[in-house]
N, C-alpha and C positions, 0 to 999 in steps of 0.2 A: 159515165166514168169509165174511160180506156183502161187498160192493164195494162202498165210500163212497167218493163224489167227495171229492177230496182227499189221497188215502191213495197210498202208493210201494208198487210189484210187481214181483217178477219174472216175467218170458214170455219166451216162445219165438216167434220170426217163424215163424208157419205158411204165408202167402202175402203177395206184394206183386203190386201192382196201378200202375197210371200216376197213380192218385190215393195213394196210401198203403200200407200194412202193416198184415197182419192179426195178432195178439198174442194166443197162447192164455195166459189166465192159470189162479191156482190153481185146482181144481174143473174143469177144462174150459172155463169160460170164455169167449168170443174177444173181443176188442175191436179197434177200431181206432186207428191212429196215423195221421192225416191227414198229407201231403205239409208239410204247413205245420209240423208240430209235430217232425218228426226232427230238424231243426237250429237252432244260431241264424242262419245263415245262409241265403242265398236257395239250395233242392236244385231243381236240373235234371231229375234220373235219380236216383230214390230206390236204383236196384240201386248208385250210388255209396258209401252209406251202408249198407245192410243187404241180406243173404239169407237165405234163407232156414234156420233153424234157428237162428240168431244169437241167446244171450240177451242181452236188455237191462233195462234199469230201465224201468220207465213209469210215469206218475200218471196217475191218473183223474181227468181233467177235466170230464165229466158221465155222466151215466146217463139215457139217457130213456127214457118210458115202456112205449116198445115192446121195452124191454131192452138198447140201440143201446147201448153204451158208447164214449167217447171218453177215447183215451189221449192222453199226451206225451209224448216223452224230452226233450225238451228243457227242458220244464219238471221233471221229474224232476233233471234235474243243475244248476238253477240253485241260485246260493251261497245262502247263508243271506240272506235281505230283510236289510240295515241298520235300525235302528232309525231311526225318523222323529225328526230333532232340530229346532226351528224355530227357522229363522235368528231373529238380535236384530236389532231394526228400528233402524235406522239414523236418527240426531237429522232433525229437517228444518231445513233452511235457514230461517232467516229472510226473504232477498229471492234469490228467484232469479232475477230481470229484475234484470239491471245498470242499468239505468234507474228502478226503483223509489227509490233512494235523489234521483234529480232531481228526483222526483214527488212528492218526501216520502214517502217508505213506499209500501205498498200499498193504491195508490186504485184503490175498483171503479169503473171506466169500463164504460159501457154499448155495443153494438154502434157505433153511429157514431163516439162519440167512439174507439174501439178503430182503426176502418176511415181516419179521417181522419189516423189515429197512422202506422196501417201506408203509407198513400198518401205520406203527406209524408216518412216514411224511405226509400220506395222512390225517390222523385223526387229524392231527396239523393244516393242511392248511383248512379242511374245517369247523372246529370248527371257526377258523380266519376269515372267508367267511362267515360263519352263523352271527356269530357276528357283523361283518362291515355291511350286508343288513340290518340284522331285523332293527338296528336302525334307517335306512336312511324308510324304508319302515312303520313305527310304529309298531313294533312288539310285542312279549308281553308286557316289560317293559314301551314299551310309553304310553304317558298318549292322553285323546286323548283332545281337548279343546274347 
């Protein structure tokens, strides 16, 4: 029986380490389970999770050249993938500037006439801002009593 990345095993923790657990699989075997890969969660202290002699489930996440095998458990108990459904794309609006209909529809305006649009809104809204505080705050016009 080969080891192909991909595939589920049962092992035996033979050793752990501050980085990971060592996994004797069928045939003898060893592989490792990297610190990252024992849980879905963030592990502190791998001796939290596993000792030694503990069987588990593992998948084989690579195999390189030098014979180095990497395990998971964590990927090992994840659910079955969902199948990919692609959302239905949703109509588009017709005018999404509330202002396109004053404009007649949508007219392409070039950078300036864009900037002279945005300047003279802006100078409308804060003159309306100026206006609504000074009164509540006594501003010039208030008197004071």
């Amino acid at each position: 029986m080969s080891i192909e990345v991909g595939s589920k095993l049962q092992g035996k923790v033979t050793g752990i380490t501050n980085f990971g657990a060592f996994v004797e699989l069928p045939e003898g075997i060893t592989g490792l389970v990297h610190i990252s890969e024992v849980a879905d969660n963030y592990v502190k202290d791998i001796n939290e999770h596993l000792k030694v002699g503990d069987e588990v489930e593992v998948k084989v996440i690579n195999v390189e050249k030098d014979g180095k095998i990497g395990l998971s458990i964590k990927k090992a108990k994840e659910r079955e993938v969902k199948e990919y459904k692609p959302r239905q794309a949703r109509p588009q609006r017709q005018n999404r500037d509330n202002r396109g209909d004053q404009r007649g529809g949508a007219v392409k305006e070039n950078f300036e006439q864009k900037m002279s649009r945005f300047l003279k809104d802006s100078e409308e809204r804060l003159t309306s801002l100026k206006r609504n505080t000074e009164s509540k705050r006594g501003g010039r016009g208030a008197r004071r009593g």
